[in-house]
Chimera marker file (.cmm) of the C-alpha trace (Angstrom):
<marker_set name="trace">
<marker id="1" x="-20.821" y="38.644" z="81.773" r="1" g="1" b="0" radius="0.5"/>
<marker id="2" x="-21.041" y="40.619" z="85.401" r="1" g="1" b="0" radius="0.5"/>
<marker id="3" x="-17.422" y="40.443" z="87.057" r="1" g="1" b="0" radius="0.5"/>
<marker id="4" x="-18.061" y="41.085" z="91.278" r="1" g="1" b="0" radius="0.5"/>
<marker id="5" x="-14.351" y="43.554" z="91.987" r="1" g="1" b="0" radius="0.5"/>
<marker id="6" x="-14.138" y="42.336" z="95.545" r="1" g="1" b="0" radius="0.5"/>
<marker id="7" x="-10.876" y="44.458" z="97.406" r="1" g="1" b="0" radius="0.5"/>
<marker id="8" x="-8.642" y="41.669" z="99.504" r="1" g="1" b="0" radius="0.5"/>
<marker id="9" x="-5.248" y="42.916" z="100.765" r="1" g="1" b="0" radius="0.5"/>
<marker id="10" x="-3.490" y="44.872" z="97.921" r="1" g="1" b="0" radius="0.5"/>
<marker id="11" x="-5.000" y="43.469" z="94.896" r="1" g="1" b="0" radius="0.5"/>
<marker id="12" x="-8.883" y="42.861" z="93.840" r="1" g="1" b="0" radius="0.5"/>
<marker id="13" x="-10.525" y="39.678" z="93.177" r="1" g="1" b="0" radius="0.5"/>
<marker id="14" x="-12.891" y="39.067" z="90.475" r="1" g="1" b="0" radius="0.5"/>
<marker id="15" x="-15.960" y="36.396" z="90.893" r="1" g="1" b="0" radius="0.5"/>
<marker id="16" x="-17.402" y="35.873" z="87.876" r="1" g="1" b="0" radius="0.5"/>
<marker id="17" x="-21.514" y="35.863" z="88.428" r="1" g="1" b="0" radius="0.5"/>
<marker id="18" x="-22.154" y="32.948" z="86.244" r="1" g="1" b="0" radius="0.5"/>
<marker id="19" x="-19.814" y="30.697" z="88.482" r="1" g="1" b="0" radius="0.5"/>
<marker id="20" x="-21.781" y="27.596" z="89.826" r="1" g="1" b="0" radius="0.5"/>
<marker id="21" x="-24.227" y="27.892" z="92.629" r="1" g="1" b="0" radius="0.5"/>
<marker id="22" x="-21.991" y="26.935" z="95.567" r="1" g="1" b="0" radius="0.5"/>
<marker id="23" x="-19.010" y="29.368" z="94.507" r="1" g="1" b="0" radius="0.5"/>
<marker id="24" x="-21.357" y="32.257" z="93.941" r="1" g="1" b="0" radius="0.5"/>
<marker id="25" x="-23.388" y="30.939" z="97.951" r="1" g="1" b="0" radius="0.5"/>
<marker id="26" x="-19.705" y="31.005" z="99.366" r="1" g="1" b="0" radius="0.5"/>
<marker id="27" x="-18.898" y="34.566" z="98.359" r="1" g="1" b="0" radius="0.5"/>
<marker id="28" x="-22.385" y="36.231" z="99.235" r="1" g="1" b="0" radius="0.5"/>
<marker id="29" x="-21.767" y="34.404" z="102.937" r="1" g="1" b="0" radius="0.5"/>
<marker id="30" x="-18.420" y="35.408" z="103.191" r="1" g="1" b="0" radius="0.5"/>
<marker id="31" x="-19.147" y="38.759" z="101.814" r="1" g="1" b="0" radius="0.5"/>
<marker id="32" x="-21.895" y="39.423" z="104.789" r="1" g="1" b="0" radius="0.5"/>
<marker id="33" x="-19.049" y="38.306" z="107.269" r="1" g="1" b="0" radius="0.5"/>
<marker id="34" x="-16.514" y="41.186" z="106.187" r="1" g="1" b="0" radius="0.5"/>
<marker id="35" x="-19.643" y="43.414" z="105.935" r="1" g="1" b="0" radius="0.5"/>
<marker id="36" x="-20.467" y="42.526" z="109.940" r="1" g="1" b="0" radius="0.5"/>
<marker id="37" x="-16.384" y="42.951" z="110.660" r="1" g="1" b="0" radius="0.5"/>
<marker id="38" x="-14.868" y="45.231" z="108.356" r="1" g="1" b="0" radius="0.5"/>
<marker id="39" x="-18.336" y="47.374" z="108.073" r="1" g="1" b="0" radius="0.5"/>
<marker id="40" x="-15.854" y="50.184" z="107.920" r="1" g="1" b="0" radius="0.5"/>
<marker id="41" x="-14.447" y="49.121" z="104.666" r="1" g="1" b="0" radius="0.5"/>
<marker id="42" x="-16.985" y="46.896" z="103.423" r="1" g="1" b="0" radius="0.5"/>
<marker id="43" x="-20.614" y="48.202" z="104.156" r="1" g="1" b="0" radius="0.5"/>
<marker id="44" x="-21.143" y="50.216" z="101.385" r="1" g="1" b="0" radius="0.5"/>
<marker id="45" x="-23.642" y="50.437" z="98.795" r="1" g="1" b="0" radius="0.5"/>
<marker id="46" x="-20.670" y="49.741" z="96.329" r="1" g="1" b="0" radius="0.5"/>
<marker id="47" x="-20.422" y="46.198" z="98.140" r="1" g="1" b="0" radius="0.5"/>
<marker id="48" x="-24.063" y="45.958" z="99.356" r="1" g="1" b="0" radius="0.5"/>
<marker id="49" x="-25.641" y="46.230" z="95.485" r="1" g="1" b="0" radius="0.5"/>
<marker id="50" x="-24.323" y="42.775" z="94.989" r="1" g="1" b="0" radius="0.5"/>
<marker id="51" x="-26.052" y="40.969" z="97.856" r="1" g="1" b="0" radius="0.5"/>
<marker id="52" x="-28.956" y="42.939" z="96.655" r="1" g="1" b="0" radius="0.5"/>
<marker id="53" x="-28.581" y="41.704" z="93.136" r="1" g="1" b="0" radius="0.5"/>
<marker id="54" x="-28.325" y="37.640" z="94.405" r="1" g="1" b="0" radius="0.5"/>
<marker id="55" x="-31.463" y="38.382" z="96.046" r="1" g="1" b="0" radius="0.5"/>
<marker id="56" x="-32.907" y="37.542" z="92.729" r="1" g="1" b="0" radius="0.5"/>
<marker id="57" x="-30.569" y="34.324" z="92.083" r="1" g="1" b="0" radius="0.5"/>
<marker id="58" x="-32.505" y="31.487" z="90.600" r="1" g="1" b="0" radius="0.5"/>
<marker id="59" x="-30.833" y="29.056" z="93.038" r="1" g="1" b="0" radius="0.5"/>
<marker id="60" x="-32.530" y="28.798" z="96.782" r="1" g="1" b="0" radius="0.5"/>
<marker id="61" x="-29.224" y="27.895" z="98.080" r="1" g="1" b="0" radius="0.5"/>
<marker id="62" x="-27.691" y="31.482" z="97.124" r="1" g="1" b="0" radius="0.5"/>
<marker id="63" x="-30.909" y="33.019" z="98.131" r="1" g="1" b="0" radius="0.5"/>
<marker id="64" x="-30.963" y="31.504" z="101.556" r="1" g="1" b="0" radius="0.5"/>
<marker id="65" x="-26.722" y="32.633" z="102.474" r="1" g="1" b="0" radius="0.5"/>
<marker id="66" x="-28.406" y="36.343" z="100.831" r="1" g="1" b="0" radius="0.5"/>
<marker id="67" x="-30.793" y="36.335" z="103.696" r="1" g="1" b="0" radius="0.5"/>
<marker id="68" x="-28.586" y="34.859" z="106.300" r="1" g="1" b="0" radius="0.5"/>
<marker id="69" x="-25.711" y="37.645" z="105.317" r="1" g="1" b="0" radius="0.5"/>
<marker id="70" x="-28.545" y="40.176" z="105.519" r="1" g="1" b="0" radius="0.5"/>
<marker id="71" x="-29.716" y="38.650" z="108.854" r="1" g="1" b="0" radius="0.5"/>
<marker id="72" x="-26.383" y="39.261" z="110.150" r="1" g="1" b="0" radius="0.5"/>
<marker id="73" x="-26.617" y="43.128" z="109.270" r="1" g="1" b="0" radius="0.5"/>
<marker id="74" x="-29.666" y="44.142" z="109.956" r="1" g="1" b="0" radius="0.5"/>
<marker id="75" x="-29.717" y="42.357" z="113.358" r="1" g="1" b="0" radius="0.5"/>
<marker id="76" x="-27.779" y="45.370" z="114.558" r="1" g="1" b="0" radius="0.5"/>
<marker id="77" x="-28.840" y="48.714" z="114.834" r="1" g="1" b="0" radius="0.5"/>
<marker id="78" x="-25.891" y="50.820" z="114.257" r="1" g="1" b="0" radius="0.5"/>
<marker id="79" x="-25.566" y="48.686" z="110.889" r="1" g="1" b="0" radius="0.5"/>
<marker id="80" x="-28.609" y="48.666" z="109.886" r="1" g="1" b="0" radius="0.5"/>
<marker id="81" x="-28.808" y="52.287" z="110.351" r="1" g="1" b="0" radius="0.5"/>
<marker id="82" x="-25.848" y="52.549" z="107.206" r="1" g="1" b="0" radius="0.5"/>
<marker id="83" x="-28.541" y="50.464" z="104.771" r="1" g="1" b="0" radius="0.5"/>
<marker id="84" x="-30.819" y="53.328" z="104.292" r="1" g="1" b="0" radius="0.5"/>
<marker id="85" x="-30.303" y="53.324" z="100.361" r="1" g="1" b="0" radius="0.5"/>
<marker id="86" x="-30.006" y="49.910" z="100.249" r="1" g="1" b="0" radius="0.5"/>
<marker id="87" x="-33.395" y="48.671" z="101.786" r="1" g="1" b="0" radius="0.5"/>
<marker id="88" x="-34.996" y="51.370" z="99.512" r="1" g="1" b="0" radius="0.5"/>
<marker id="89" x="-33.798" y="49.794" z="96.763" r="1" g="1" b="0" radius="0.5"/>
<marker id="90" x="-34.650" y="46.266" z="98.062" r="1" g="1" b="0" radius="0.5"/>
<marker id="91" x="-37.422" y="46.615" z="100.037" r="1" g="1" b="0" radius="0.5"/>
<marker id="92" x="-39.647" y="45.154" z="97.945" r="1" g="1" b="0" radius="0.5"/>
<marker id="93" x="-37.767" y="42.206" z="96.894" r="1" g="1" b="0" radius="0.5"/>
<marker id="94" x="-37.438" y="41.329" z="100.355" r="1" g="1" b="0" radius="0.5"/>
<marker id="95" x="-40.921" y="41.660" z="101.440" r="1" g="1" b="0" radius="0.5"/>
<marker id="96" x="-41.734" y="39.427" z="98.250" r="1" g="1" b="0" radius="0.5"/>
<marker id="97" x="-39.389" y="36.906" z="99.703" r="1" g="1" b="0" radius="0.5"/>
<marker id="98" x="-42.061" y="35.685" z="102.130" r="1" g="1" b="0" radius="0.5"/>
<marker id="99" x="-44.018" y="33.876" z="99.644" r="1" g="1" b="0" radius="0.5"/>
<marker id="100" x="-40.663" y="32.019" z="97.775" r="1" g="1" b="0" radius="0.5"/>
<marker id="101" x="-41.625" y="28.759" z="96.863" r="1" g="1" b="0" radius="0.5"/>
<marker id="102" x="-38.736" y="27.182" z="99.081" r="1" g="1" b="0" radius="0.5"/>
<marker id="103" x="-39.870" y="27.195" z="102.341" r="1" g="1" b="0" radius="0.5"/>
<marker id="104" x="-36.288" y="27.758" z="104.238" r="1" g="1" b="0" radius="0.5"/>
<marker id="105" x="-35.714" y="30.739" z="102.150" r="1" g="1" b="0" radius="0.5"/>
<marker id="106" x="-39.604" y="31.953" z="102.759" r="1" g="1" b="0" radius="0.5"/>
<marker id="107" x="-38.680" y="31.446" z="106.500" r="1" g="1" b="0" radius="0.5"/>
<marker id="108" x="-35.833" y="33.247" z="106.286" r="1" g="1" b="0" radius="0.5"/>
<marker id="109" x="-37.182" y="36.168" z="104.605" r="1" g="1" b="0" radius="0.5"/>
<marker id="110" x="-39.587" y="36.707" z="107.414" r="1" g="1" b="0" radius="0.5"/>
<marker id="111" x="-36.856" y="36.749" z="109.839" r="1" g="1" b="0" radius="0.5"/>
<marker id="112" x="-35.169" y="39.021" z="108.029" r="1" g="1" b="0" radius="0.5"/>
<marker id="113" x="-38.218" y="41.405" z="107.875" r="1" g="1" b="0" radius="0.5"/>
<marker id="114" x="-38.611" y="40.874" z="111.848" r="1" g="1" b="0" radius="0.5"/>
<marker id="115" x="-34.986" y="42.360" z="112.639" r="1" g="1" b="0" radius="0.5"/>
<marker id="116" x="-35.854" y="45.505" z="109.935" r="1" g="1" b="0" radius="0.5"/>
<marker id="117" x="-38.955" y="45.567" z="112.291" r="1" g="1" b="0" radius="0.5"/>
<marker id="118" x="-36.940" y="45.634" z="115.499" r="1" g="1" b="0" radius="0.5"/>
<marker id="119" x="-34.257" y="48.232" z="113.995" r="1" g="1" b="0" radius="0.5"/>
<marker id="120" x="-35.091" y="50.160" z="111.677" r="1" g="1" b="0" radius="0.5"/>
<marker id="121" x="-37.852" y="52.690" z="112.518" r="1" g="1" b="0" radius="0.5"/>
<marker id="122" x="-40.999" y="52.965" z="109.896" r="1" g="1" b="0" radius="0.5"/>
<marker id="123" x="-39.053" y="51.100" z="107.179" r="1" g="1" b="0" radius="0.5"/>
<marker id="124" x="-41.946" y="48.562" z="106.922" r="1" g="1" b="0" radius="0.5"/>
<marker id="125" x="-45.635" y="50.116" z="106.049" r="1" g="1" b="0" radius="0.5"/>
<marker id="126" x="-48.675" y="48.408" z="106.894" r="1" g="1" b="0" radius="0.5"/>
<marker id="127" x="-48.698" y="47.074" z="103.258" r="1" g="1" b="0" radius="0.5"/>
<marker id="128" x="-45.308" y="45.115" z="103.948" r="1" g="1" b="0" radius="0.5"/>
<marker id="129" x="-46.850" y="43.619" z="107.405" r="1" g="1" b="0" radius="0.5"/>
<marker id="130" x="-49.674" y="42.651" z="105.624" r="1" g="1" b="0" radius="0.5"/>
<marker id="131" x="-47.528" y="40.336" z="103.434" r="1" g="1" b="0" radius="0.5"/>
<marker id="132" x="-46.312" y="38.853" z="106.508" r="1" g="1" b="0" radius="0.5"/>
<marker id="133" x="-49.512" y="38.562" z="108.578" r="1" g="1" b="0" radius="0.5"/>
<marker id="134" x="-51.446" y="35.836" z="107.211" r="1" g="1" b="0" radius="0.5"/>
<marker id="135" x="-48.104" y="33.257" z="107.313" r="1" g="1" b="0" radius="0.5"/>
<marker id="136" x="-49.222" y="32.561" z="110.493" r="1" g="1" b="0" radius="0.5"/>
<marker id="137" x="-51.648" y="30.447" z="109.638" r="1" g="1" b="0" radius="0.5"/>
<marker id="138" x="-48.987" y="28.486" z="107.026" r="1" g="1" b="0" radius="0.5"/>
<marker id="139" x="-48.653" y="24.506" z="106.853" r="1" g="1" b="0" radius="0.5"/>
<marker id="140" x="-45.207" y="25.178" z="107.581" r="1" g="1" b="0" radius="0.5"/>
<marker id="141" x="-44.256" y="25.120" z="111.322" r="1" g="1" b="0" radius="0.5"/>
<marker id="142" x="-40.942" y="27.277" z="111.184" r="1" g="1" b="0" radius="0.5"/>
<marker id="143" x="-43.011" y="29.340" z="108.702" r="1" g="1" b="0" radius="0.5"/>
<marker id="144" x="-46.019" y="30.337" z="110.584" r="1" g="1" b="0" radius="0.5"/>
<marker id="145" x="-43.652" y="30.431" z="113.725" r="1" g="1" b="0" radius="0.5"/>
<marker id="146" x="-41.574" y="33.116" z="112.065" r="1" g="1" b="0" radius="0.5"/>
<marker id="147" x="-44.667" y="34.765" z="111.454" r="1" g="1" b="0" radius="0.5"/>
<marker id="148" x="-45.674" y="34.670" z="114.680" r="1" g="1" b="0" radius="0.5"/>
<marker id="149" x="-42.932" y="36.372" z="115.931" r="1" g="1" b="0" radius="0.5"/>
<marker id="150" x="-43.075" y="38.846" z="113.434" r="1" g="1" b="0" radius="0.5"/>
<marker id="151" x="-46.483" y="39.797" z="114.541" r="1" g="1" b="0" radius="0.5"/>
<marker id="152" x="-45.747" y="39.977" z="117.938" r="1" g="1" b="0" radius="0.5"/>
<marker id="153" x="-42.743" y="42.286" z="117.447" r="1" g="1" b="0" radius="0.5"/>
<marker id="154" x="-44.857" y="44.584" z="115.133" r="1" g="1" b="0" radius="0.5"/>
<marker id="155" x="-48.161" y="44.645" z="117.521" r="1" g="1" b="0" radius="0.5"/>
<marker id="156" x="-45.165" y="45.544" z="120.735" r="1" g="1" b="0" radius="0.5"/>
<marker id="157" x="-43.835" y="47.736" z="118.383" r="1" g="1" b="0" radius="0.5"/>
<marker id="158" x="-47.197" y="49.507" z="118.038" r="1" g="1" b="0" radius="0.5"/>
<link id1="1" id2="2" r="1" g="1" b="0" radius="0.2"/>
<link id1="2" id2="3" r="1" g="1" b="0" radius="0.2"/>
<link id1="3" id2="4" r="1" g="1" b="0" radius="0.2"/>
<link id1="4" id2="5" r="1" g="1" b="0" radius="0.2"/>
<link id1="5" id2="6" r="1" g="1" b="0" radius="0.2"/>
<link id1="6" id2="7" r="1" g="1" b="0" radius="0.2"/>
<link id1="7" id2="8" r="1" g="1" b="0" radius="0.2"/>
<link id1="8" id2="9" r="1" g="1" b="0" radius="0.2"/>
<link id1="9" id2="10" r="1" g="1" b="0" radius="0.2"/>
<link id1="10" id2="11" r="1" g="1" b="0" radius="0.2"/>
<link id1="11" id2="12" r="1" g="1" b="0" radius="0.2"/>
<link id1="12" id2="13" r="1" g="1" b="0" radius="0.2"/>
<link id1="13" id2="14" r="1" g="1" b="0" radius="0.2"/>
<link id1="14" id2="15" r="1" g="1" b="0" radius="0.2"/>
<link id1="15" id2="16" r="1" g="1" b="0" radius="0.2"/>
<link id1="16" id2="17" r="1" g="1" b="0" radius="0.2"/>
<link id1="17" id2="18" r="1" g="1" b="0" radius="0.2"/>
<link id1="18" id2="19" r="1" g="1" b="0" radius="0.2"/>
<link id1="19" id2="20" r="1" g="1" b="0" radius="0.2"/>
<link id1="20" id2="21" r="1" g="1" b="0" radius="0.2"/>
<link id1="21" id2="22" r="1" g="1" b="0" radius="0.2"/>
<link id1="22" id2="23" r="1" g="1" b="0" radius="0.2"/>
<link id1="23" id2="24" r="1" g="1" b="0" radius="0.2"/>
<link id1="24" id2="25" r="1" g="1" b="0" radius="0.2"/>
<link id1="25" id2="26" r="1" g="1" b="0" radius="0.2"/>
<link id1="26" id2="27" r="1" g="1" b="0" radius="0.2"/>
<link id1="27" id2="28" r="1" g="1" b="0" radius="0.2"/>
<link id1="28" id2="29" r="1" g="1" b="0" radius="0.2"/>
<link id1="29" id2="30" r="1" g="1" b="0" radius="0.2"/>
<link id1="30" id2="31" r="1" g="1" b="0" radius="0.2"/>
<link id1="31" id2="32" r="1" g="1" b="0" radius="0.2"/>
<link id1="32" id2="33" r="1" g="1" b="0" radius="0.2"/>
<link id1="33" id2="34" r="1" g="1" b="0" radius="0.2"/>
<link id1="34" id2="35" r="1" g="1" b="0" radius="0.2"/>
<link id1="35" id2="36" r="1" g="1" b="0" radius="0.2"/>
<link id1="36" id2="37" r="1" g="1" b="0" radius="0.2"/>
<link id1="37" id2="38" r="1" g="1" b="0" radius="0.2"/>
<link id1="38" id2="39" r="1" g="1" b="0" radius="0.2"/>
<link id1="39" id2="40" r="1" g="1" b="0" radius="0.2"/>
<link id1="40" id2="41" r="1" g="1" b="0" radius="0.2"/>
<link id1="41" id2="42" r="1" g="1" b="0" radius="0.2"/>
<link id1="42" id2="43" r="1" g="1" b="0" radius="0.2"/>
<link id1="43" id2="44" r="1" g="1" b="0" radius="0.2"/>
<link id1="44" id2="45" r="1" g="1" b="0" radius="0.2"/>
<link id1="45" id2="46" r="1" g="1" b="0" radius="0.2"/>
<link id1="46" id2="47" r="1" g="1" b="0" radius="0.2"/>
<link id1="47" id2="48" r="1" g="1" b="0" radius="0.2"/>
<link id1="48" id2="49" r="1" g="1" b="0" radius="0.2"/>
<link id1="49" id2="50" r="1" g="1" b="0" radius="0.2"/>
<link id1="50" id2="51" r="1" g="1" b="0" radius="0.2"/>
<link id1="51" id2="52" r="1" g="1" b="0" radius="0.2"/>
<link id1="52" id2="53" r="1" g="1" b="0" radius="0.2"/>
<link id1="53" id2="54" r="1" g="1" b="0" radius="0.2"/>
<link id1="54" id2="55" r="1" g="1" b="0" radius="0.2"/>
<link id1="55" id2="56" r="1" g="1" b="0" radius="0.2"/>
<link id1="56" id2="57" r="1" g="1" b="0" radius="0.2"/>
<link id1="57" id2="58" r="1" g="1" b="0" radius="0.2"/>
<link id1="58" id2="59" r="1" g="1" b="0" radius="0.2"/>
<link id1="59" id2="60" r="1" g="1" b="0" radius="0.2"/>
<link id1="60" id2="61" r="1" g="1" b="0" radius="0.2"/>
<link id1="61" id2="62" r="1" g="1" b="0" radius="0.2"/>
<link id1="62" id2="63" r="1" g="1" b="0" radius="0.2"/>
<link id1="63" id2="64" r="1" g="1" b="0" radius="0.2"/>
<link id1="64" id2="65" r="1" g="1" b="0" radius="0.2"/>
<link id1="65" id2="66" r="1" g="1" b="0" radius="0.2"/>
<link id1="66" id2="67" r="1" g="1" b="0" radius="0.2"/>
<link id1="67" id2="68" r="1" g="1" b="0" radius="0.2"/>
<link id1="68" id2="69" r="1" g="1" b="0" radius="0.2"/>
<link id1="69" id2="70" r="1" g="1" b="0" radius="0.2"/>
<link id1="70" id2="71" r="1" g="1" b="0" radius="0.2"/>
<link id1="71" id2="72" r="1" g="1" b="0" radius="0.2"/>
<link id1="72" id2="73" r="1" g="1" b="0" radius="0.2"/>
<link id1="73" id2="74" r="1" g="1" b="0" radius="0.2"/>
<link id1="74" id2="75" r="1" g="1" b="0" radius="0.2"/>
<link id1="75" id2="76" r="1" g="1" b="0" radius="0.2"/>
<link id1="76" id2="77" r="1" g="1" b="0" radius="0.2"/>
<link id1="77" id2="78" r="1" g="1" b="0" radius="0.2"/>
<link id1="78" id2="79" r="1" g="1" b="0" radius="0.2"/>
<link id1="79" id2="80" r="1" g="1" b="0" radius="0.2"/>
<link id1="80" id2="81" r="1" g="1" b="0" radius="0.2"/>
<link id1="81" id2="82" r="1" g="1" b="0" radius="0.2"/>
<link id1="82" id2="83" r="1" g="1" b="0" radius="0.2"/>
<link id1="83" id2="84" r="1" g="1" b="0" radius="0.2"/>
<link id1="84" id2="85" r="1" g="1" b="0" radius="0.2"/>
<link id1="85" id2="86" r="1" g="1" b="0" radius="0.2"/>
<link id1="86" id2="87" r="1" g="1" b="0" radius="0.2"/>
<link id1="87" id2="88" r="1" g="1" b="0" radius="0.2"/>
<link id1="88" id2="89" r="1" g="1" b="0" radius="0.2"/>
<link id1="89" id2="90" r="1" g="1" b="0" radius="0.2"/>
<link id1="90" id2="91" r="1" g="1" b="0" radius="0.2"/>
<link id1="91" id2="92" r="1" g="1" b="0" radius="0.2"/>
<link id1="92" id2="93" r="1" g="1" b="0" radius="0.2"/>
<link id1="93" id2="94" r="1" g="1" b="0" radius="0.2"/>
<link id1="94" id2="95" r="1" g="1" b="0" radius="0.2"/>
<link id1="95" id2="96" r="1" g="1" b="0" radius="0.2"/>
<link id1="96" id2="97" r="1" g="1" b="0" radius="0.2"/>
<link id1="97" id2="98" r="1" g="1" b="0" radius="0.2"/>
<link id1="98" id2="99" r="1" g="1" b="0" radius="0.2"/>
<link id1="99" id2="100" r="1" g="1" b="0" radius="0.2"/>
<link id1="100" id2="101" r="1" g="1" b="0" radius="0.2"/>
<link id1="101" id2="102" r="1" g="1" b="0" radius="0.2"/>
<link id1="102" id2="103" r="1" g="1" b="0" radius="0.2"/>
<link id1="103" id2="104" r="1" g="1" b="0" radius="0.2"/>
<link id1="104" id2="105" r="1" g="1" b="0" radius="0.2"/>
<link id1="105" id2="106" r="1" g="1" b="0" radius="0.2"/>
<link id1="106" id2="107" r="1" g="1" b="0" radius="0.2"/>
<link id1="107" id2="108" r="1" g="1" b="0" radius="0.2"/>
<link id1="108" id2="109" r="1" g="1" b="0" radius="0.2"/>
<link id1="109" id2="110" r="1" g="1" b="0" radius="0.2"/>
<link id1="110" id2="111" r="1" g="1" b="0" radius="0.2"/>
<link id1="111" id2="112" r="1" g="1" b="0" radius="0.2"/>
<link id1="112" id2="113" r="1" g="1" b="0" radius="0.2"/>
<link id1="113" id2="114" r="1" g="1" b="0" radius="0.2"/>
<link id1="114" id2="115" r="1" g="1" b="0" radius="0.2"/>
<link id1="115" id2="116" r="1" g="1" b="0" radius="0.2"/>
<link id1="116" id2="117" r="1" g="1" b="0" radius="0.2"/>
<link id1="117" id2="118" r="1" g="1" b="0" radius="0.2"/>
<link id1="118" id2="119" r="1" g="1" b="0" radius="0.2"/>
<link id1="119" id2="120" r="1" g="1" b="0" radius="0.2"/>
<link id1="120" id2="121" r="1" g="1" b="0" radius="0.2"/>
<link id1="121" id2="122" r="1" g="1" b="0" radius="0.2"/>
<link id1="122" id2="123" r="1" g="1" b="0" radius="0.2"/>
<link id1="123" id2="124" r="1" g="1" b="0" radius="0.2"/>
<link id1="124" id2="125" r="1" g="1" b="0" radius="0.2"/>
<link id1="125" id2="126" r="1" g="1" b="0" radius="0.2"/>
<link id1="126" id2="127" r="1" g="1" b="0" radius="0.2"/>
<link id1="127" id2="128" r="1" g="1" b="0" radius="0.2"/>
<link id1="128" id2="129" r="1" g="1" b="0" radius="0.2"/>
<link id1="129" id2="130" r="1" g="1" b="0" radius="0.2"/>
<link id1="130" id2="131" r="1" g="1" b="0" radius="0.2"/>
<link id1="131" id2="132" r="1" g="1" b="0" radius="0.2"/>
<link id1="132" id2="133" r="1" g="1" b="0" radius="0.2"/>
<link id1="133" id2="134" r="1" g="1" b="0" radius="0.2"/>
<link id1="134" id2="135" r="1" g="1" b="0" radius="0.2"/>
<link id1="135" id2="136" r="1" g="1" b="0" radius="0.2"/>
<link id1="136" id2="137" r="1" g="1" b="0" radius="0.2"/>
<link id1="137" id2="138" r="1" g="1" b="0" radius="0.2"/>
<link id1="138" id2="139" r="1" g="1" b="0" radius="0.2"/>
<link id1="139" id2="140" r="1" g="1" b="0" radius="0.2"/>
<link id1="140" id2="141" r="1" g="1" b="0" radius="0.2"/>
<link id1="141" id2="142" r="1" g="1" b="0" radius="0.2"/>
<link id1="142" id2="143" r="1" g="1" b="0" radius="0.2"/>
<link id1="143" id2="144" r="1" g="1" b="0" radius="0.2"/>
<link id1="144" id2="145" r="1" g="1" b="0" radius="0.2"/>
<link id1="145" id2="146" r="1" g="1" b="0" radius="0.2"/>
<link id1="146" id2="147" r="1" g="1" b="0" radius="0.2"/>
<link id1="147" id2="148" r="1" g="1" b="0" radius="0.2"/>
<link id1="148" id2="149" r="1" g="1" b="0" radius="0.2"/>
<link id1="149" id2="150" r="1" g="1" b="0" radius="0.2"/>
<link id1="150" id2="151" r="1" g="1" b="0" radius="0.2"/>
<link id1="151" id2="152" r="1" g="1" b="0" radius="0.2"/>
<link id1="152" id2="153" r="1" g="1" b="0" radius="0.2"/>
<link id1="153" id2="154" r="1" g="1" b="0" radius="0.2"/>
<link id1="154" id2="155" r="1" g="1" b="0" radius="0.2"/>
<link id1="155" id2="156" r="1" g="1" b="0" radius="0.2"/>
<link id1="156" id2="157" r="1" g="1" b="0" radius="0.2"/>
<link id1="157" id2="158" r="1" g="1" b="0" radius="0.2"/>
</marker_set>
């Protein structure tokens, strides 16, 4: 079993990965709050590995609070700017996300690519936009909507 060593006060806090879904959604939420806050103490790769890591959580709930903690990062530039290594290592994941088969966590996934857009410089190759580009054209409303604005930040971008 994978113990998460998460540093409150004095002491540290284990959370035990296999812990049911909502327990396991809680902490990755919370855990992107302290990130935004406390990104002195808290946005590391030490810390950031294990967002990374529920990324790939079989549940769409923990998925989706993954993204939304991740939204909350990379939607500034000075923080995003400290997630070099860790959008290297996750990249790819994320630009997978797109096609999940739960539509709120696809959605979300293209937001999240739209902020890296917006603040990171060159992160995203052509190859990654392409992933994004024919969404537009999805069933989904919020989905191709998302799309849409991704495409519209990347061709102002251009």
């Amino acid at each position: 079993s994978v113990f998460i060593m998460i540093r409150a006060g004095p002491g540290r806090h284990a959370v035990h990965l296999n812990t049911p879904l909502t327990i396991r959604a809680i902490c990755i939420e919370e855990m992107g709050q302290w990130m935004q806050h406390y990104s002195a103490s808290f946005l590391t790769d030490g810390y950031l590995k294990y967002i990374g890591w529920t990324l790939y959580d079989k549940h769409a709930e923990v998925r989706l609070k993954c993204l939304l903690a991740l939204q909350g990062l990379y939607g500034s530039q000075e923080r995003a700017a400290r997630m070099e290594l860790f959008t290297s290592r996750f990249k790819e994941r994320m630009v997978s996300m797109v096609l999940d088969k739960e539509l709120p966590v696809a959605v979300e996934a293209v937001r999240l690519l739209t902020l890296i857009l917006q603040n990171m410089d060159e992160v995203l190759t052509d190859s990654d936009c392409e992933s994004v580009f024919p969404l537009v054209y999805a069933s989904s409303r919020p989905l191709a909507a998302a799309a849409g604005e991704f495409l519209f930040r990347r061709l102002v971008q251009v």
